[in-house]
N, C-alpha and C positions, 0 to 999 in steps of 0.2 A: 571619703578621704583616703580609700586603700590606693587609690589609684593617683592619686596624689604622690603619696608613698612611693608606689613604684616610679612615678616619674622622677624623682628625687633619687631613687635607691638607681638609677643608670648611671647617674653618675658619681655616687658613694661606690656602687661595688667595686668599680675599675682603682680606685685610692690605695689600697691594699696592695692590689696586684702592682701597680706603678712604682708603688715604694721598693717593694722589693727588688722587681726587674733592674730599678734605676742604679740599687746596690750593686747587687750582679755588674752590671755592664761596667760601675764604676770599678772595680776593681778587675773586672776583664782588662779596662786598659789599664792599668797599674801592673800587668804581667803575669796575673794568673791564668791559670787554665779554668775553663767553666766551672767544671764541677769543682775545684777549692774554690774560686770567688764563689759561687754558689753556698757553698759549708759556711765560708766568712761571712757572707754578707746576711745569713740566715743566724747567724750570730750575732750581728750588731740590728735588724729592723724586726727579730719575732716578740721582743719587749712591747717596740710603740706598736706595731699590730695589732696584737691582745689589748693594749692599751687603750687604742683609738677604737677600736671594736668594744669592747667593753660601757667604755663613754659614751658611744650614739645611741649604745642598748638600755644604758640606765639613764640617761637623761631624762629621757619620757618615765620613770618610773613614778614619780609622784601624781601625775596625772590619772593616775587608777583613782585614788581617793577623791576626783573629783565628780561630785552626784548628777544628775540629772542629760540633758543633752550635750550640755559642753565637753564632761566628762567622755559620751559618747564619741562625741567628734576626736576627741584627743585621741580618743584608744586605739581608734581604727588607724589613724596615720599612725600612732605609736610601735604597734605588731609590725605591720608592714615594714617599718626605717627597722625595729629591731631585729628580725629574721633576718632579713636582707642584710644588712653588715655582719649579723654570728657568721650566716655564712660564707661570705665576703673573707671574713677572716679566716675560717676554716679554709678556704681554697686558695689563700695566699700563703698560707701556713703547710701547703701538703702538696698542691697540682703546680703553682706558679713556680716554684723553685724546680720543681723536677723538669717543667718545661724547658724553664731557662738553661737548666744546665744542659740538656738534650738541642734545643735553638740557639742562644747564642755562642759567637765565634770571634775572635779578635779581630778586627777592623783592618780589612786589607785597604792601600790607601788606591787611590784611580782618581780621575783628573776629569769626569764627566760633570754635565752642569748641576746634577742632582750634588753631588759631592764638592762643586766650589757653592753650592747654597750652603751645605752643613756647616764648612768650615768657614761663613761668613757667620752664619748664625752663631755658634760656637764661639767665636771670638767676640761678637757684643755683647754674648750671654759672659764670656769669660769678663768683658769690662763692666758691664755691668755688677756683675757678683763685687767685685773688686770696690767700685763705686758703693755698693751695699753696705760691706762688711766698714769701708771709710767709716761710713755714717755712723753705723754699729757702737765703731770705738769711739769716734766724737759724743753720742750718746751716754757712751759709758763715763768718759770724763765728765759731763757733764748731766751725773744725774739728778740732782737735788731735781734739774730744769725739768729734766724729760719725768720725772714724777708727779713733779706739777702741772704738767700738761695733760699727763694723764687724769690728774685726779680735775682739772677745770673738764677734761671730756665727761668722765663720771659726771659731774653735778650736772652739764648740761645737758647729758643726755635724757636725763629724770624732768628736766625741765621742756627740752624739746619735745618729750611723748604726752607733757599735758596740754601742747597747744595744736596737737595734732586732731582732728575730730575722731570720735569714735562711735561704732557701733557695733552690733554683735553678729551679725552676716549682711556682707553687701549687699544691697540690689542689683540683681542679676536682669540680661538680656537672654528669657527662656524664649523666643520667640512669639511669645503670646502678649496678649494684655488682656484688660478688661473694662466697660464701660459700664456705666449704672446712671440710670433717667429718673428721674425725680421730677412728675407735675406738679402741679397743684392738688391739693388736698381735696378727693372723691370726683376728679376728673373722668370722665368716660374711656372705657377702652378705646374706642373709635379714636377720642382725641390723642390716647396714647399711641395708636398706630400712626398717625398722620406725623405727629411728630417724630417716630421712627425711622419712618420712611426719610422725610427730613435727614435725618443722623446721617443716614444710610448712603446718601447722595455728597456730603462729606466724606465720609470715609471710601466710597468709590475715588473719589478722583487725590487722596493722598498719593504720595509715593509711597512704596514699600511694603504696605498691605496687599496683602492676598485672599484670603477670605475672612466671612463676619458672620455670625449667626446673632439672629433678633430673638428674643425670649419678651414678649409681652403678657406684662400683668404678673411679672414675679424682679424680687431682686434678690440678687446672693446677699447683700452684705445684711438685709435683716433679714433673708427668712422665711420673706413673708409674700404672700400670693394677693394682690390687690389690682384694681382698674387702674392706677395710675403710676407703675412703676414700669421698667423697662432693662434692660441687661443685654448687654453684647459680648459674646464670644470674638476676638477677634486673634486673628492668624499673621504675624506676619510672613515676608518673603525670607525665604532661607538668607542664612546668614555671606554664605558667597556673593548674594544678589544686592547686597545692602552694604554698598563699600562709600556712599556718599556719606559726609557727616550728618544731612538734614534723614537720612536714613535710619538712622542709629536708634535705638527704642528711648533715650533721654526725649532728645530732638521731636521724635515723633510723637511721645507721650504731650511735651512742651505744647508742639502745633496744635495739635487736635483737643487740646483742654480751651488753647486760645477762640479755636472758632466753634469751640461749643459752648463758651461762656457769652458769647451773643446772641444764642439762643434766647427770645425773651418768655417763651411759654415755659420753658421747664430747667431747670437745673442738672448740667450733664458734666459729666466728667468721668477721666479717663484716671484708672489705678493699675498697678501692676499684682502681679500675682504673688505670694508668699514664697520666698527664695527657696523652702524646702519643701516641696509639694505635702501636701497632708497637715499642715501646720498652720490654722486658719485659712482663711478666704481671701483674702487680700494682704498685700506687702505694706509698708509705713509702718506706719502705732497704731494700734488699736488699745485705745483706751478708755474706761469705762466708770463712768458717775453715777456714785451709789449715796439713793436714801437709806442712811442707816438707824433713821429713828422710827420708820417704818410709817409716814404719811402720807396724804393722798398724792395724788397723781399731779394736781395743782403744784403744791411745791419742788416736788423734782424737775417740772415744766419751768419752773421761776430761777431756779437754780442753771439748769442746762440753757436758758438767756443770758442768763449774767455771765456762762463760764465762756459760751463763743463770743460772747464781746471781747470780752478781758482776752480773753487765748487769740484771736484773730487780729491784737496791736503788735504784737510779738514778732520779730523778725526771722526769727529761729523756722517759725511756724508758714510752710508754704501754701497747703489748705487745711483745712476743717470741715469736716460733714456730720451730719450724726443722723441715724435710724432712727433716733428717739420722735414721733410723731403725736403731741399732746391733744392737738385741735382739729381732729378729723371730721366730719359732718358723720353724724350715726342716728340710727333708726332703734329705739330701744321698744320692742316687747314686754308688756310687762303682763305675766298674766293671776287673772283673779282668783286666787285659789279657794276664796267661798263661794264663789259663784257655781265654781270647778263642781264643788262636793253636793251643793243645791243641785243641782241640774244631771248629777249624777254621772259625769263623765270620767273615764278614765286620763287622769295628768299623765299618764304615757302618750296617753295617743293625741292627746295636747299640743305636745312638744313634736312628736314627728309627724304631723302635720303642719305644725308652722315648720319644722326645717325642709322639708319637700316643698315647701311656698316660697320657703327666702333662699332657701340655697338646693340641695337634693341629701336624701338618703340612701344608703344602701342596701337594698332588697338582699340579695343571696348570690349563688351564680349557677351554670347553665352550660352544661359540654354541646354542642354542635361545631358539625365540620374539624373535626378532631380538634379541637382548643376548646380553651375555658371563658366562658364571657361573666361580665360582670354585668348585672340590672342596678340600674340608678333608678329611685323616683325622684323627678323634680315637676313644678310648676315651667308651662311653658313658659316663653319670654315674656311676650305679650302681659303676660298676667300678672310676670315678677315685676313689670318695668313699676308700678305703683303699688306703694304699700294700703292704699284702701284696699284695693283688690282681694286682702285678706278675709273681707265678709262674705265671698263669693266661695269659699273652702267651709267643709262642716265634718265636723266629728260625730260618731254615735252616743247614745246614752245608755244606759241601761233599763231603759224601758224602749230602746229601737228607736228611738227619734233622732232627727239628726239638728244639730244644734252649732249656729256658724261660730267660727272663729271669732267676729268681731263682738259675739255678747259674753266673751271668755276672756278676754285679751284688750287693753287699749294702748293705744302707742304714743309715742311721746319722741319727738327730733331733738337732738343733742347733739355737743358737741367732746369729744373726749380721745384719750389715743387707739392708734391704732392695734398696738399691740404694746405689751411688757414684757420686757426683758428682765431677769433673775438670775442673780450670780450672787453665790452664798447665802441665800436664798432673800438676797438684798434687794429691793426694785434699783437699777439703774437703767442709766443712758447711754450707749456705744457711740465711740466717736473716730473717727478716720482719719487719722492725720498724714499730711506727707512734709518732708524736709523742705526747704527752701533752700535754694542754690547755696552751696558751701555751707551748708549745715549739715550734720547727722543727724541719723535717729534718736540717738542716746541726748544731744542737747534740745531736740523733739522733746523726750520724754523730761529732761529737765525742768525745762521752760513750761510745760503743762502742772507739773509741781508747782513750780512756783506760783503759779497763777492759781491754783489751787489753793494753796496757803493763802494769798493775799485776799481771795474775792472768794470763799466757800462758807459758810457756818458750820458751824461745829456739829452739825446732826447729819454729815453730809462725808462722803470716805471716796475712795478712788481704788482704783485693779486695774492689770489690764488682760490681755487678752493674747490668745492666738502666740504670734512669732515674739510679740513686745513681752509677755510674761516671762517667755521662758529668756529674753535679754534681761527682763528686771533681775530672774532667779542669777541669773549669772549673773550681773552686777553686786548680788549680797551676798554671796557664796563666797568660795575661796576665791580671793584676789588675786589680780595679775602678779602684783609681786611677789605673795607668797609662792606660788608656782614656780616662778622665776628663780625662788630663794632655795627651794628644795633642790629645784635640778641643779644648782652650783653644787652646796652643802652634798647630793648623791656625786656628783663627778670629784669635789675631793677629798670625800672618803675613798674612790674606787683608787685617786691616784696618790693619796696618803699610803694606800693598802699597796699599790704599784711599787712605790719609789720607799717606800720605809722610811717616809720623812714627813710628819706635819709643815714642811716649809716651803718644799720644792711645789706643792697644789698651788701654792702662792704665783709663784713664776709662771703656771702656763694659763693661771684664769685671769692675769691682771689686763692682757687684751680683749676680754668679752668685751667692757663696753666701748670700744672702738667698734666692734664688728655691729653691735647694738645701733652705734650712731649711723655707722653704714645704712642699714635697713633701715631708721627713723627716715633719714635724709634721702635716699632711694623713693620711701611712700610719698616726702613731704613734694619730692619733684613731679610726683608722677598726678601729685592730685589725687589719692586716696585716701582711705581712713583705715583708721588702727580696730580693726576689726578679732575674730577667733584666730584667720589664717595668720595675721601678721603675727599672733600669741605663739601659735605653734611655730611657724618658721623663727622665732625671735628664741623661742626654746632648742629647739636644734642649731643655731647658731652656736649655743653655747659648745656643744658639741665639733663642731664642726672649726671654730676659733682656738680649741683645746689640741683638735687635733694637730695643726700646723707648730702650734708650743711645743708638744708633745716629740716631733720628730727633730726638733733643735735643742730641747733639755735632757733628750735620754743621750743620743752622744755626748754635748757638753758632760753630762754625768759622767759616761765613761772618759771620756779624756781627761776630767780634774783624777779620777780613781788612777788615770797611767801619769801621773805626777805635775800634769799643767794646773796654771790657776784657774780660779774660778773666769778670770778675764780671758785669760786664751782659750780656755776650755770653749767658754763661749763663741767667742767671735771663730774659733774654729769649727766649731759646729755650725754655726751660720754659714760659712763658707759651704761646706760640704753638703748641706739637707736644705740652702735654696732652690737647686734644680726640681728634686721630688715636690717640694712645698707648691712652686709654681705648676708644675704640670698639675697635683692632682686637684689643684687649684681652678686651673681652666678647662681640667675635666668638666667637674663637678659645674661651673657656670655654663659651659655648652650644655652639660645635658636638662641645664634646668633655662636654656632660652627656649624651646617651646613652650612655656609657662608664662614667661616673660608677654611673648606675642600670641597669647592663647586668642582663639574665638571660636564662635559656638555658643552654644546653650553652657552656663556657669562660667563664662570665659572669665568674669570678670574674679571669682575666686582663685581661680589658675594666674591670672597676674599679681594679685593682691600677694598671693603666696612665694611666686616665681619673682616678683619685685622685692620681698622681703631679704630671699635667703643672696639674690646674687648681689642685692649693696650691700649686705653685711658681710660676705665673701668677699665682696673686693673691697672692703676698707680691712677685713682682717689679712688680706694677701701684699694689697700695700703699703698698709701703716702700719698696722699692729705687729708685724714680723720687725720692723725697725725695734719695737720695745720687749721682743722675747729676751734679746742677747741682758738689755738693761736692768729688767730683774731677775733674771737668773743670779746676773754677777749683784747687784746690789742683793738678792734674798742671802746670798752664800756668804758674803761679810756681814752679813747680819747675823748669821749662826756663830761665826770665827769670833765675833764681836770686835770687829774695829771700826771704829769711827769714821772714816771714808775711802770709798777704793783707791787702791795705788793707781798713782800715773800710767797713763797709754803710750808706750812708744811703737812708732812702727818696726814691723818685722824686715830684716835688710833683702829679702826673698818677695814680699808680698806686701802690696802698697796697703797700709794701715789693717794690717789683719793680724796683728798681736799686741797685749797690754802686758805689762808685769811690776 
């Protein structure tokens, strides 16, 4: 996430600088000379500075106490936005003013077409403002309205993030995927090649694949080395080459599950890979059904039926797999250990004899041709291919005689699992789940609860695994709103501490949840889920919604201190710190549209994030700037204690841009 950060901190750092320049030049044309507007205007913007710098740096401050990977995630975008603004500030506070006043120079006027754009621009921007600050004071007259509008935004905002899906890291397009074969139970290798091969001739003639590596006789997702599994590496085409939508890893994942589910000898399907490398084996839920009363194998086999029934009606639920293998065909060995001590054999050389007959041993190793080799003893094929074959091997005695396997050992065919899994040192069953269309993982892992609950006995527990544990841990851990609730509660303390007011932090946080519903309605268009990244951009928002506050209540501040009311103070501050609010407004979303249209490997976090911050930036740059002026002037009669603002008249100079 540091880089994350930086892509975000390009267009935070220039914010500082712009505010001030913007000062400077204003007062360039008002008739100063550089360096006074320079001095002046480094007098009225190094308050919000320190301010807004302060704010992006403590925002992220609660996010330390969060434990395990989330916390991780946070910290790293956190250092990165907070360096980056200290010194943002520092260099607006020390090199941008000396700049300014050394480069700019009063505006000679000239009649070229560059300068009939400015002075076109200039004047919509002048009618505009005009139009703005109107509003401003309608607003103001009419605030009982405009608070209630605010406060239906709050309620619904709380209500539109619970119908949004969530999980706890997208699934990403890393260029890769993965396949896994599943025969039938003690099929022959042979049979599992042929079917590979099979696969192999699908996945040549897809679009967008590039290469595939076959691994026969093993699968990642249990573990386990057997004749009748199978696993594919597979590569797609770089992301430049993959511009069709049937292209796209959703699409291609979709196809190639369809025509491997007509496959009728074996059970195939295509999974993606864990969004953070290193973090289990596969992406979805991995989820895991534990006997916790500790019996046979039977039951947990009885149980993991009942659960894919039940789990597999469920719509939420797109597939279902599971490693758990109960009914595998097995050859059991049993050997006779009175027989053993009659006949005087050594029960070591028992046992590796029969393992050099059913499978090999390891002898030692052996340097030739400068490397190291390894000696296996095995049984050739021929001899393994039948377990009689065992009478034809003989151990020694201790009287020299050799004595076969088969009057030591009787065997006996079974059926039982293949292998057991143990977590807390519970026997369970791993299960593989993925979304169905317009689901998340999070209502994934729901909807397997529940099913849980309704269809389990009580001697029977659940965990999960891999990427899904560390989403559960974050689900029980500190919650999204408490985080949420800290970084407000840290911005205003810093601007209580700022403004030596407990009332005024009132005025510049009362547009968060505007910027909030921005970003809700930004993911809700885009078809995303309210994942980590949307947490962290939805955390800096707060920051980033304050700051805009922040440059229209520190002047109103000063203008009520030079004898205006709280209403003109206002709308005249509106007036004056629209232009900086917009520019560092469209800074900050240019430099976060390559996030927006991210691609590549994680592309899909760089939009989730880059989707986040620029709709909640532009609902705070278009609406919620209408509601600074509103509670500034309504928090200041609230302190004065009068029962409702005085009437708005217009100013005879400027169209509705004074109340008193």
């Amino acid at each position: 996430l540091s880089l994350f950060g930086l892509v975000l901190a390009i267009g935070l750092v220039v914010d500082d600088a712009i505010v001030v320049v913007e000062a400077v030049e204003r007062h360039i044309e008002a008739g100063l000379s550089p360096k006074a507007a320079t001095h002046k205007a480094m007098q009225e913007v190094s308050g919000p500075v320190v301010a807004i710098a302060l704010i992006l740096a403590a925002v992220f401050i609660p996010t330390i106490f969060i434990p395990g990977i989330t916390g991780r995630l946070y910290q790293q975008f956190a250092v990165t936005i907070a360096v980056s603004v200290l010194i943002s500030a520092f260099n607006a506070l020390s090199l941008s003013p000396a700049l300014a006043a050394m480069l700019l120079r009063p505006r000679q006027h000239s009649r070229g077409p560059l300068s009939r754009f400015f002075a076109m621009f200039n004047r919509h921007l002048s009618t505009a403002t005009n139009r703005y600050v109107a509003i401003c004071a309608l607003g103001i007259r009419k605030t009982a309205l405009t608070l209630v509008l605010l406060l239906v935004v709050t309620l619904g905002v709380g209500g539109f993030g619970k119908l949004l899906p969530g999980t706890f890291i997208p699934e990403e397009d890393l260029g890769y995927m993965y396949l896994n074969v599943q025969l039938p139970h003690a099929a022959s290798i042979q049979r599992t090649d042929a079917t590979c091969r099979q696969i192999e001739e699908i996945l040549a003639r897809t679009p967008g694949l590039e290469y595939y590596a076959t691994v026969c006789g093993y699968s990642m997702l249990s573990q386990v080395q057997n004749t009748y599994s199978a696993f594919f590496f597979i590569s797609l085409q770089p992301w430049e080459q993959r511009r069709k939508p049937a292209e796209q890893y959703a699409a291609l994942a979709a196809n190639l599950n369809r025509e491997l589910s007509q496959l009728p000898q074996a059970q195939a399907f295509v999974f993606p890979p864990p969004a953070i490398p290193g973090i289990g084996t596969a992406g979805g839920v991995t989820f895991l059904l534990e006997d916790r009363a500790g019996k046979d194998v039977a039951f947990l086999a009885e149980q993991v039926q009942a659960f894919i029934a039940a789990a597999r009606q469920r719509p939420e639920i797109g597939s279902l797999n599971t490693t758990f293998l109960s009914d595998v065909p097995q050859v059991l060995v049993q050997v006779d250990r009175e027989k053993v001590l009659k006949q005087g054999v050594d029960i070591n050389q028992v046992y590796q004899t029969i393992q050099a007959f059913m499978g090999g041993c390891f002898i030692n190793y052996f340097n030739r041709f400068g490397r190291q080799w390894q000696i296996y003893l095995q049984a050739d094929g021929d001899y393994r291919a039948r377990v009689e074959n065992m009478g034809q091997f003989y151990v020694r005695n201790d009287r020299g005689a050799m004595v076969p396997l088969s009057t030591l050992a009787h065997i006996e065919s079974r059926m039982g699992p293949e292998s057991t899994m143990r977590f807390n040192l519970y026997r369970c069953a791993q299960f593989n789940a993925s979304a169905a269309p317009g689901y998340s993982s999070a209502q994934v892992m729901r909807a397997l609860e529940e099913v849980f609950a309704t269809h389990m006995p009580r001697e029977m527990g659940y965990d999960y695994l891999a990427m899904s544990f560390q989403e559960k841990q974050a689900q029980e851990g500190v919650p999204v709103w408490a985080i949420f609730g800290l970084s407000l509660l840290f911005v205003f303390l810093i601007l209580a501490a700022q403004y030596e007011s407990w009332s005024l932090p009132f005025s510049v946080l009362l547009g968060t949840p505007i910027a909030v519903c921005g970003a809700f309605l930004a993911i809700w268009l885009r078809g995303m889920e309210v994942s980590i990244y949307v947490q962290i951009g939805l955390i800096m928002l707060i920051g980033l919604a304050a700051k805009n506050a922040i440059l229209i209540i520190e002047f109103a501040k000063t203008g009520q201190a030079g004898g205006l009311s709280a209403v003109e103070a206002a709308l005249q501050a509106a007036r004056i710190r629209l232009r900086p609010i917009l520019m560092t407004a469209l800074a900050f979303i240019m430099g976060c549209v390559p996030l927006w249209v991210a691609s590549g490997s994680g592309a899909v976090s760089r939009q989730v994030l880059g989707t986040t911050v620029i709709g909640g930036m532009l609902a705070a740059s278009a609406i919620a700037i209408f509601i600074i002026p509103v509670s500034y002037s309504f928090v200041q009669h609230l302190i004065k204690g009068r029962s409702r603002p005085p009437a708005c008249r217009p100013a005879p100079d400027q169209e509705g841009s004074a109340c008193s």
